[in-house]
N, C-alpha and C positions, 0 to 999 in steps of 0.2 A: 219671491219672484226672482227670476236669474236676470233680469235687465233693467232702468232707470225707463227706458220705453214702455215694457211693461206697466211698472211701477204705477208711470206719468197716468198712463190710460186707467189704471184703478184709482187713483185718486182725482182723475176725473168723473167718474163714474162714482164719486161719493164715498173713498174708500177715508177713512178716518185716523187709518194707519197703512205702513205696508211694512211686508217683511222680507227685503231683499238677501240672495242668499251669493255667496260669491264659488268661485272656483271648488272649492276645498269641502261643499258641502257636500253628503254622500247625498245618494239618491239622486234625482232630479238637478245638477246645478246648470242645465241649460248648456247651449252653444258656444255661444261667445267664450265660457271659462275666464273671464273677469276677476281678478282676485278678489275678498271682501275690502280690502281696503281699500280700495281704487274704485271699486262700484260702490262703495258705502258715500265714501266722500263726496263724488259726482252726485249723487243721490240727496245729499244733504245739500247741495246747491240747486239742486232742479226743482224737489219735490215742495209744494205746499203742505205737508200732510208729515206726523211722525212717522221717522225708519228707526226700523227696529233690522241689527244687523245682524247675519245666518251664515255658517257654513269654516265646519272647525273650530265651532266653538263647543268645549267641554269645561272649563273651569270657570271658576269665576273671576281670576284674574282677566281672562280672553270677555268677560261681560265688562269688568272694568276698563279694556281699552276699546271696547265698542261706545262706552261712556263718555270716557276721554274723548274722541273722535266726534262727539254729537249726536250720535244714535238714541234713542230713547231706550234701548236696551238691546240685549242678545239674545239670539234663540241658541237653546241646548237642544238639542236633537238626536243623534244618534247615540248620545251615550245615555240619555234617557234608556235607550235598551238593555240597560244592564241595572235600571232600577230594581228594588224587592219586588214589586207590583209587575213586572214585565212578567210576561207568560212565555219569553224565548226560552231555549234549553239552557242551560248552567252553563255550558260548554262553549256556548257562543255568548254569553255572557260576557265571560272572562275572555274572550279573544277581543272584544270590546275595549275592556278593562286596560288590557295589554297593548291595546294599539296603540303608535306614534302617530298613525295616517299614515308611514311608506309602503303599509301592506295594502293599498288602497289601490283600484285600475278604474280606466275609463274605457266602460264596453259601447257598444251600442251606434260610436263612430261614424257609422259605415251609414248606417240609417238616421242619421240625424235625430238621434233622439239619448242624447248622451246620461249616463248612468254611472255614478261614481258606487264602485261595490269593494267587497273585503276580497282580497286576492284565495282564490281555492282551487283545487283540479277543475273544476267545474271553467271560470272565467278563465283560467289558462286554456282550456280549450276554445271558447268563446274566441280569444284574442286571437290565435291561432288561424282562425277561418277567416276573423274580418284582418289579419297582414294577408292572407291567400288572395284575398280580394272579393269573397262569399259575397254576394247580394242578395242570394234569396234568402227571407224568412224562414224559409222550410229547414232552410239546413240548420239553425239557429234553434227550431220550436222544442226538440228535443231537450233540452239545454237551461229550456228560457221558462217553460210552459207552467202551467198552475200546480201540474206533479213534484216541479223540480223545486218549485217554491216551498211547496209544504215540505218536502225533503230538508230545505235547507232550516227553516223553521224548528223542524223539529231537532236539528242539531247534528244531523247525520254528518260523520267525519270525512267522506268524498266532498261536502259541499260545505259544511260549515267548518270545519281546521283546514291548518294549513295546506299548502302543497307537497 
């Protein structure tokens, strides 16, 4: 969950645990952009319920300061994608493997629906429309849409390497 409001209303709602993710997580980390340490924390004073804390966590040292901190544990997440068991391409595998997080953008902006992704020609155009000021969907679906996914998927070097 990207908020401690969130959170609240799931473990009111009977949640057992929650899994709050901060800033730094790819995919999904929500609006606000909260770092994890500063939403883990607040988290760990609000919530009745174990936090488990998300977002740039790849090691197990980064599990061990989610530890330290109080959290019940860390989620690993994106680098899970570079498991034996993943079915992504080799290629983005290791662009995985290779990252620090500076090759990381935040698209989607513009629509309130923020998406932390691997920097490519692909999202360099994306960013592109939304500094222009683009609001429509349409101009974006090209870009965005279920073709360009399997594209990237499968490792194709416009969408999955670099710039």
């Amino acid at each position: 969950m990207p908020t401690t409001r969130h959170a609240l209303s799931a473990a009111r709602m009977g949640a057992d645990a929650v899994i709050l993710i901060g800033a730094e997580a790819t995919g999904h980390p929500g609006t606000e952009l909260m770092g994890r340490f500063v939403q883990t924390a607040a988290a760990l004073r609000a919530l009745p319920v174990a936090v488990i804390m998300g977002g740039g966590i790849g090691h197990g040292s980064q599990i061990l300061t989610a530890l330290a901190l109080g959290a019940a544990g860390g989620l690993v997440g994106t680098r899970m994608m570079a498991a034996r068991e993943s079915v992504l391409h080799p290629g983005l595998k290791q662009r995985v493997i290779d990252s620090d997080g500076s090759d990381t953008r935040i698209i989607h902006r513009i629509f309130n629906h923020h998406r932390r992704v691997m920097m490519n020609a692909t999202v360099g155009r994306i960013l592109e429309r939304e500094e222009a000021g683009g609001s429509e969907f349409e101009a974006y679906r090209p870009l965005v849409s279920g073709p360009a996914a399997r594209e990237a998927q499968n490792g194709l070097r416009h969408l999955g390497g670099p710039v």
